[in-house]
DSSP file (Angstrom, degrees, kcal/mol; ACC not computed):
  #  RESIDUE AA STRUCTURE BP1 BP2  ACC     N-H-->O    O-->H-N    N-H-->O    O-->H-N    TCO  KAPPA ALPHA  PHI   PSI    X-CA   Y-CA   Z-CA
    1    1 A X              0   0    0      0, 0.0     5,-0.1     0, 0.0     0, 0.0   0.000 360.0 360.0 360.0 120.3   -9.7  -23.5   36.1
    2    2 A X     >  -     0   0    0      1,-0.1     4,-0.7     3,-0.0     0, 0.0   0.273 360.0-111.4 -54.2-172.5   -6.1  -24.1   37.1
    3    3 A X  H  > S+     0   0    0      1,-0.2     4,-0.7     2,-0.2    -1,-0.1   0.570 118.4  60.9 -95.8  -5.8   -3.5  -21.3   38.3
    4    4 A X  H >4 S+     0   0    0      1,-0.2     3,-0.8     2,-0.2    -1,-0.2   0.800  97.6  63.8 -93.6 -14.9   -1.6  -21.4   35.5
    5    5 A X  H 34 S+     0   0    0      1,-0.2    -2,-0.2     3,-0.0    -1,-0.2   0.935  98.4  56.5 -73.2 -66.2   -4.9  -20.3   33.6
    6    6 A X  H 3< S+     0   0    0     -4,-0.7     2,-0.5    -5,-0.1    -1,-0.2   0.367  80.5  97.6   1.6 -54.5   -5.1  -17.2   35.2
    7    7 A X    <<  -     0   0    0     -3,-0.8     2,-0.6    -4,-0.7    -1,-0.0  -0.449  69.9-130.9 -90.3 144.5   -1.9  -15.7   34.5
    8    8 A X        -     0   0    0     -2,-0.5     3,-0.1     1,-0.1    -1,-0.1  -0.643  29.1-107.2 -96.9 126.8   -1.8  -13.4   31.8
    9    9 A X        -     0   0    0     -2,-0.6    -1,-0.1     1,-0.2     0, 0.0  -0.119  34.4-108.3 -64.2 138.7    1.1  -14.0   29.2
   10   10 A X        +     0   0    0      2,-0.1     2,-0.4     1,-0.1    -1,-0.2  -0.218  43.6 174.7 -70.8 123.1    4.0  -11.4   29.3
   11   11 A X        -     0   0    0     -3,-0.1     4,-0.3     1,-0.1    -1,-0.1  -0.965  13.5-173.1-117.1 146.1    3.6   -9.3   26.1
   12   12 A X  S    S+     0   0    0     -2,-0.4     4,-0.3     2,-0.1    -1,-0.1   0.199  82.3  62.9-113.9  20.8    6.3   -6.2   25.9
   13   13 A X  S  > S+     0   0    0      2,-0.1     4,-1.4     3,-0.1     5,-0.3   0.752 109.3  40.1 -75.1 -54.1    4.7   -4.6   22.7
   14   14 A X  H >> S+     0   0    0      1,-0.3     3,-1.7     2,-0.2     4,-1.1   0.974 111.0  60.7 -81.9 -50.4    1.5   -4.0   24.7
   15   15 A X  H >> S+     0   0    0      1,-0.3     3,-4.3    -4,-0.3     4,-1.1   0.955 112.7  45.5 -19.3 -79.5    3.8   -2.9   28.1
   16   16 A X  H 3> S+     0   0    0      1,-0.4     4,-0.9    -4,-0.3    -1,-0.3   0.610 106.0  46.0 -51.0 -22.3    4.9   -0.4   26.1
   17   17 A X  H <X S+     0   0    0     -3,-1.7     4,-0.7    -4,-1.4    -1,-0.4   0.266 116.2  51.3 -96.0  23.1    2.4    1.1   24.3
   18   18 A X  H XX S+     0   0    0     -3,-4.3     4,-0.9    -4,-1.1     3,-0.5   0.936 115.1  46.7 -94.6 -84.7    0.6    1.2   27.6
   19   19 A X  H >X S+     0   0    0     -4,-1.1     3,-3.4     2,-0.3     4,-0.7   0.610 114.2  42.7  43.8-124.3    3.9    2.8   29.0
   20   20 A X  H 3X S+     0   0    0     -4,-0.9     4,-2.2     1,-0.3     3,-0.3   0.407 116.8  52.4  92.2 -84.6    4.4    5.3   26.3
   21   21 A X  H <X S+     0   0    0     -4,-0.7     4,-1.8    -3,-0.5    -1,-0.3   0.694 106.8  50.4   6.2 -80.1    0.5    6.1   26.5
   22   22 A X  H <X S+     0   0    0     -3,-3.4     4,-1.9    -4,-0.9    -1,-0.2   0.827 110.9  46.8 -53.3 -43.4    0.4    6.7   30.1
   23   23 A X  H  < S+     0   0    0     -4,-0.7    -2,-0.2    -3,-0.3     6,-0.2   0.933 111.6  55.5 -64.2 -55.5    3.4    9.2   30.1
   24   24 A X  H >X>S+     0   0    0     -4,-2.2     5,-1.8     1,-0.2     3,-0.9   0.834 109.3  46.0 -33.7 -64.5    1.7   11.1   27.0
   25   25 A X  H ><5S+     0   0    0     -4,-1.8     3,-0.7     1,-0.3    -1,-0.2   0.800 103.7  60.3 -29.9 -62.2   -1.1   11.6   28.7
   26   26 A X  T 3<5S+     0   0    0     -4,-1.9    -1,-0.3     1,-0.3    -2,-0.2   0.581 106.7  48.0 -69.5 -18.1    0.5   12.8   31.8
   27   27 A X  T <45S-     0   0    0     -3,-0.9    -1,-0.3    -4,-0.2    -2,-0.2   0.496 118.8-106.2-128.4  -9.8    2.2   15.8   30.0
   28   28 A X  T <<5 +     0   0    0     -3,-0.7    -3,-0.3    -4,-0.6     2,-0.1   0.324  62.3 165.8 130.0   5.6   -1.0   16.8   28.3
   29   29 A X      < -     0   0    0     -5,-1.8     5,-0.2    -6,-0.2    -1,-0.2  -0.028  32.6-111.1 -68.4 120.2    0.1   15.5   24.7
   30   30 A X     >  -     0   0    0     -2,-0.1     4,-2.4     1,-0.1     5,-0.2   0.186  24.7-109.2 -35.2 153.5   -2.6   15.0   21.7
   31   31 A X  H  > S+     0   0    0      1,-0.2     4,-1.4     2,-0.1     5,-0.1   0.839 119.4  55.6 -79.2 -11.0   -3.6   12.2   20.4
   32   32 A X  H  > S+     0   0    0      2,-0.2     4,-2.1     3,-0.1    -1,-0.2   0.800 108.7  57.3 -63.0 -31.8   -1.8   12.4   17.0
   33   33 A X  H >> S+     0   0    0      2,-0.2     4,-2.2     1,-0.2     3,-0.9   0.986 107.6  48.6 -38.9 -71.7    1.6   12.9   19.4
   34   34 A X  H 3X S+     0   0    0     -4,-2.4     4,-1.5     1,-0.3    -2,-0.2   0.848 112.0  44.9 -44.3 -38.6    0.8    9.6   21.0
   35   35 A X  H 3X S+     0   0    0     -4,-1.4     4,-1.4    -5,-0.2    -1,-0.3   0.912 111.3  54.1 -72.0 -35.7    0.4    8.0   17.8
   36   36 A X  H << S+     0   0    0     -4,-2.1     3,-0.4    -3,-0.9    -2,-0.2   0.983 109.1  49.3 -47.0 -81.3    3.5    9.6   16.5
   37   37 A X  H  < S+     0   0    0     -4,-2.2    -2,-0.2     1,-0.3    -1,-0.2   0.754 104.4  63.3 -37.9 -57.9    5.6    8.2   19.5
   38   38 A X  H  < S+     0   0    0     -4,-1.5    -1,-0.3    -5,-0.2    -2,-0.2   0.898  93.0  70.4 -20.2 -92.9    4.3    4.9   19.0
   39   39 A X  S  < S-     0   0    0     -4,-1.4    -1,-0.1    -3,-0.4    -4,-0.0  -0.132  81.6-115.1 -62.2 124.5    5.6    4.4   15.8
   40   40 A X        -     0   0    0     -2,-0.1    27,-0.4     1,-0.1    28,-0.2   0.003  15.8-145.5 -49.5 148.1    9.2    3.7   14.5
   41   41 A X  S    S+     0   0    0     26,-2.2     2,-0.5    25,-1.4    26,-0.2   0.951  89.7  14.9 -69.5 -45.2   10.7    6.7   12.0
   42   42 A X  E     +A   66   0A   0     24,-1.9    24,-3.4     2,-0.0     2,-0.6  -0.921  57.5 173.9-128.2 123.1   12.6    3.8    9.9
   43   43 A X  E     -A   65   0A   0     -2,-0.5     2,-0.5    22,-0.2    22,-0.2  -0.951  23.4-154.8-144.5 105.7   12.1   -0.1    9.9
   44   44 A X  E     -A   64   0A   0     20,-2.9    20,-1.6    -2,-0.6     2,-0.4  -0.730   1.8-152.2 -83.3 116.4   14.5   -1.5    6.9
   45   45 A X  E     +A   63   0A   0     -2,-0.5     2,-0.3    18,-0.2    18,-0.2  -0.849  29.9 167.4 -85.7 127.0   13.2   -5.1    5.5
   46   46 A X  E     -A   62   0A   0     16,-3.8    16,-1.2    -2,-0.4     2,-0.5  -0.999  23.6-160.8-137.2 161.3   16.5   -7.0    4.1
   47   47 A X  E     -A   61   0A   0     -2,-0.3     2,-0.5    14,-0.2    14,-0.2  -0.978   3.5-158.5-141.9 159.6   17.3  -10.4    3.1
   48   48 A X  E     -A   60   0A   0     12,-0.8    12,-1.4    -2,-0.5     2,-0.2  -0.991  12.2-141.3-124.5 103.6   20.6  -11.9    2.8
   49   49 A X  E     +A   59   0A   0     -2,-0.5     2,-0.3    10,-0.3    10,-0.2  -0.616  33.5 175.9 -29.2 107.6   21.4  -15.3    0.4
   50   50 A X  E     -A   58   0A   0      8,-0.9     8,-1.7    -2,-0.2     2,-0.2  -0.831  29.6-129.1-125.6 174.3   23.8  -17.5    2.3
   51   51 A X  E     -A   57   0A   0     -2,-0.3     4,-0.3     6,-0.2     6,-0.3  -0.752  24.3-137.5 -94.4  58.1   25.4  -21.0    1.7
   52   52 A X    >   -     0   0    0      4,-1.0     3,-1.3    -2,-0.2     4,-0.2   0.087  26.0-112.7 -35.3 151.1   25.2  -23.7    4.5
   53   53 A X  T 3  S+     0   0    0      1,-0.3    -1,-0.1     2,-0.1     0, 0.0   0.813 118.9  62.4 -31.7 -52.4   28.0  -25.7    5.3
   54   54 A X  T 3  S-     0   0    0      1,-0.1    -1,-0.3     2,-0.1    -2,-0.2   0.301 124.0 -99.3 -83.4  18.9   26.0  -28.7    3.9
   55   55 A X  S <  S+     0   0    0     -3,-1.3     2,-0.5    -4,-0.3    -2,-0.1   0.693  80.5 133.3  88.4   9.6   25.9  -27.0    0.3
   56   56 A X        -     0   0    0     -4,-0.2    -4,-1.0     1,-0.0     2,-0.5  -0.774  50.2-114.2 -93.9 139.6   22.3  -25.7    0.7
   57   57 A X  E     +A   51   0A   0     -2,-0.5     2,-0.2    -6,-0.3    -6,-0.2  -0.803  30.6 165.6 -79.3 126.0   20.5  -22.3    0.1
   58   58 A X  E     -A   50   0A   0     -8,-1.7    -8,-0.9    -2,-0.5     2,-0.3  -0.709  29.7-150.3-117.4 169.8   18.9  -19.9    2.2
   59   59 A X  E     -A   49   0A   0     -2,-0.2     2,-0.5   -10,-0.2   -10,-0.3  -0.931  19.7-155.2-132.5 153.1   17.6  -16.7    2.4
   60   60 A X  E     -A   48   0A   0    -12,-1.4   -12,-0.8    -2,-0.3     2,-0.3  -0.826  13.2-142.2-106.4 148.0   17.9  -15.1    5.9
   61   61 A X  E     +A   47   0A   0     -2,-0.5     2,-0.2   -14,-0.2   -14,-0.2  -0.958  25.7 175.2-120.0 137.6   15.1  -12.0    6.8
   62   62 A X  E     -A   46   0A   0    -16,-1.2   -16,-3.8    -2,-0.3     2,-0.3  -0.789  17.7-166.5-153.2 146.6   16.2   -9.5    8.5
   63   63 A X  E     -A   45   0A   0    -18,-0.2     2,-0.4    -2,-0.2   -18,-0.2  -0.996   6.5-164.8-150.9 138.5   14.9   -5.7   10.0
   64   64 A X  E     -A   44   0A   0    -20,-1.6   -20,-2.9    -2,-0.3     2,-0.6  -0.980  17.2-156.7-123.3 137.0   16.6   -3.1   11.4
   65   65 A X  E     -A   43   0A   0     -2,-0.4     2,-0.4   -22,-0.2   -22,-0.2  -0.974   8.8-163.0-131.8 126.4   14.2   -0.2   13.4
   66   66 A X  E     -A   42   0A   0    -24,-3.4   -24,-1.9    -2,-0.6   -25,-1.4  -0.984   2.1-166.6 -90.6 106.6   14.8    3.1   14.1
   67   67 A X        -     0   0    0     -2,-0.4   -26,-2.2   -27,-0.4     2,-0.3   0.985  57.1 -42.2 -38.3 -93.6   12.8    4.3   16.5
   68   68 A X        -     0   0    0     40,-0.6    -1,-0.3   -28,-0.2     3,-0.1  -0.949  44.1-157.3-152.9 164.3   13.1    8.3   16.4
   69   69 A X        +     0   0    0     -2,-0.3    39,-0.1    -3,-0.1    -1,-0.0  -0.114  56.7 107.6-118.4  17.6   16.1   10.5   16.0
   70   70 A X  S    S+     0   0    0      1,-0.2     3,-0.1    38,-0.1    38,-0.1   0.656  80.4  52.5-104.2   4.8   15.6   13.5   17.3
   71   71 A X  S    S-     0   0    0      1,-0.2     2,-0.3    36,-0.1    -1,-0.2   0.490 123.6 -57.2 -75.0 -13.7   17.6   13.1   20.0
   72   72 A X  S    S-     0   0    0     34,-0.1     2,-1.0    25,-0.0    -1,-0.2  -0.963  88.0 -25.5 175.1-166.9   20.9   11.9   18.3
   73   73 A X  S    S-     0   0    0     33,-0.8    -4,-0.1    -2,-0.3    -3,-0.0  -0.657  77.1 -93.4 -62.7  97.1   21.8    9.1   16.2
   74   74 A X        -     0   0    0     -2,-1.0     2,-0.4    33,-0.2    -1,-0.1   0.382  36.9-140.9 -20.5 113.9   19.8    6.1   16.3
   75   75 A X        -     0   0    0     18,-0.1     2,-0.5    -3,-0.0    22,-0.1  -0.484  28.5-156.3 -67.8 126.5   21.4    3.4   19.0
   76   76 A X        -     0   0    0     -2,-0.4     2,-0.1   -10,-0.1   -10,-0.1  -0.993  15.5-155.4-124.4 162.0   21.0   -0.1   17.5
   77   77 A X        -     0   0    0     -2,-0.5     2,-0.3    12,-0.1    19,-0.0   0.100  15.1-134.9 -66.8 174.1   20.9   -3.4   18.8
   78   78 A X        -     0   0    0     -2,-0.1     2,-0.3   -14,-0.0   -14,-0.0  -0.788  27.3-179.6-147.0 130.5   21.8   -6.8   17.0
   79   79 A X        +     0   0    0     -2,-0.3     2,-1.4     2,-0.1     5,-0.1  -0.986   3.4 179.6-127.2 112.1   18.9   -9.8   17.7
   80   80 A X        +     0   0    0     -2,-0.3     2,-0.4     3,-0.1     3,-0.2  -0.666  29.2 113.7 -98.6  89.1   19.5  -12.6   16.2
   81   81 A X    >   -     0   0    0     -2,-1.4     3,-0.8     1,-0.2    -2,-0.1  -0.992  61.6-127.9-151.2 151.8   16.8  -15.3   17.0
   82   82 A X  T 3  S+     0   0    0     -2,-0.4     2,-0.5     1,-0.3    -1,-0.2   0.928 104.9  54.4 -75.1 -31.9   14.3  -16.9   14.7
   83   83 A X  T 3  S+     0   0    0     -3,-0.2     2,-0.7     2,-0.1    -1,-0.3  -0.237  76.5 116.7 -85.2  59.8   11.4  -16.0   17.0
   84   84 A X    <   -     0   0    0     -3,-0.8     2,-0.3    -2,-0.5    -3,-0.1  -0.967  51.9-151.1-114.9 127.1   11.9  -12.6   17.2
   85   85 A X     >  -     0   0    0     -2,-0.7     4,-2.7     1,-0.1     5,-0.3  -0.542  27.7-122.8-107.7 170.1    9.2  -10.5   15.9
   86   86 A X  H  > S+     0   0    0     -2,-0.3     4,-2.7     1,-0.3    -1,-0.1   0.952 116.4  63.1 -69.4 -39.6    9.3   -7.4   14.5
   87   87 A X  H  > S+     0   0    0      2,-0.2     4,-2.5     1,-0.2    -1,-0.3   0.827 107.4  44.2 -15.1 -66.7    6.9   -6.6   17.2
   88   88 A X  H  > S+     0   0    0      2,-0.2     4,-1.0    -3,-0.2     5,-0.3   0.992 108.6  50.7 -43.6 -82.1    9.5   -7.4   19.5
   89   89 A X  H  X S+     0   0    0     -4,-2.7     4,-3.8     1,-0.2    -2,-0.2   0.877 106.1  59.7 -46.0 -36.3   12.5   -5.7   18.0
   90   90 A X  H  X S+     0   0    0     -4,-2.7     4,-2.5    -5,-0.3     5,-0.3   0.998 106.9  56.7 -59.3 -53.4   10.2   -2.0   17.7
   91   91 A X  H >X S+     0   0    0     -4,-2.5     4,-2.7     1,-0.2     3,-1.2   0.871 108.8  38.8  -7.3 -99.2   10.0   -2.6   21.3
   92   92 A X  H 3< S+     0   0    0     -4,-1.0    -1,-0.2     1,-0.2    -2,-0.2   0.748 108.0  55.9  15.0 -88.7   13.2   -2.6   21.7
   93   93 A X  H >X S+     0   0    0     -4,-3.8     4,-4.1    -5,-0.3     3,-0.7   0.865 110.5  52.3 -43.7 -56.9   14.0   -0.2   19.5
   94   94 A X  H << S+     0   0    0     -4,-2.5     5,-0.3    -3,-1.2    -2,-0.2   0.889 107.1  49.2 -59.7 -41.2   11.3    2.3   21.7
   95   95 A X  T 3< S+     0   0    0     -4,-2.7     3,-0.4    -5,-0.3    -1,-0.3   0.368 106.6  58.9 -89.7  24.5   12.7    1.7   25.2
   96   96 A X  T <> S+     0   0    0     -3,-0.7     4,-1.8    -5,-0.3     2,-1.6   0.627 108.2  41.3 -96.6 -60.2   16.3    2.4   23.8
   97   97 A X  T  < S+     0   0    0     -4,-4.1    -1,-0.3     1,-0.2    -2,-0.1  -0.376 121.0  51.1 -86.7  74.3   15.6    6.1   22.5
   98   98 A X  T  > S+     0   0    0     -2,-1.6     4,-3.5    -3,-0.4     5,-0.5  -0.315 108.3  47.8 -74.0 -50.2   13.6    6.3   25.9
   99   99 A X  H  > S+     0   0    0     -5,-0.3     4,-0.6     1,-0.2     6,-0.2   0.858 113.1  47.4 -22.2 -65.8   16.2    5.2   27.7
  100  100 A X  H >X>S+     0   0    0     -4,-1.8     4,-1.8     1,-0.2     3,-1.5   0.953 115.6  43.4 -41.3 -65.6   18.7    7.7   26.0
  101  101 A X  H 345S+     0   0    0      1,-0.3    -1,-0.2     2,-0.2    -2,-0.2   0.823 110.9  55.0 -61.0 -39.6   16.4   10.8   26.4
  102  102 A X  H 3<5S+     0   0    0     -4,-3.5    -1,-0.3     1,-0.3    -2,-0.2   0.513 118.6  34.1 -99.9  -6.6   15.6    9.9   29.8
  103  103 A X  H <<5S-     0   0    0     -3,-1.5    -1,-0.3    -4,-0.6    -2,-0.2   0.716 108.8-121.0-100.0 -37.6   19.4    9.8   30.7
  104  104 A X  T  <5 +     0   0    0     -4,-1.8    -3,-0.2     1,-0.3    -4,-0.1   0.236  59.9 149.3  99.6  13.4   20.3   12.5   28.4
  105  105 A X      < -     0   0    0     -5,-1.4     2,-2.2    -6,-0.2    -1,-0.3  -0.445  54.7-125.1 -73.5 124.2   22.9   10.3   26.2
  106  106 A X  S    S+     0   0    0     -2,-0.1   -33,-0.8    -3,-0.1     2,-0.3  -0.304  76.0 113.7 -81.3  65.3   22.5   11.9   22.7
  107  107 A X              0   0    0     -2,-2.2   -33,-0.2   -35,-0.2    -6,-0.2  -0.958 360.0 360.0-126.7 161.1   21.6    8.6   21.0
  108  108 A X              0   0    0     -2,-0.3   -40,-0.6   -37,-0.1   -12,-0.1   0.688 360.0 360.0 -92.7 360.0   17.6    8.2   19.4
C-alpha cells in the first residue's frame, strides 16, 4: 500500500456535520436540535433555458440554500461550477449562518 492510499479524501459535508455535532453536544442540546441544525430551512431547485452562442439549447440547474434565519436575513453566496453539489453548497450555506452568529452580524 502506497502513501497516497492512506490519506483520507477531504469531504466538507462530513467536517461539518462532525463540527456542528460536536458543538451540540457540548451545550447539552437534544438530538432532534442536532438534527434540526443540520438541515437547511429552504433549498430552491430552478432551472433556467438559455441559448448558446452556437444556436443550441440548454437547460442550466441551479439551487439556492438557506440555511436558517433566525438570526437575520439569509447571507447568500453565488457558486457557479458544474461540480458543485448540493452537498457542497448546504455546507456552505451552514458555515455562513455560523459564521454570522458567531460574529454577531445579523445575517442567517
Amino acid at each position: 500500500m502506497n502513501k497516497a492510499e492512506n490519506i483520507t479524501p477531504f469531504n466538507p459535508c462530513s467536517i461539518a456535520q462532525d463540527q456542528i455535532s460536536h458543538v451540540a453536544k457540548g451545550f447539552g442540546q437534544e438530538h432532534a436540535t442536532r438534527d434540526f441544525i443540520h438541515l437547511p430551512m429552504r433549498d430552491y431547485q430552478f432551472s433556467i433555458p438559455v441559448r448558446s452562442v452556437d444556436g443550441s439549447d440548454k437547460v442550466l440547474l441551479g439551487n439556492r440554500i438557506q440555511h436558517n434565519d433566525a438570526h437575520g436575513p439569509c447571507r447568500s453566496g453565488v457558486r457557479f461550477h458544474i461540480q458543485k453539489s448540493v452537498d457542497i453548497l448546504n455546507t456552505i450555506a451552514k458555515w455562513m449562518t455560523w459564521q454570522s452568529t458567531v460574529v454577531d452580524i445579523h445575517l442567517g
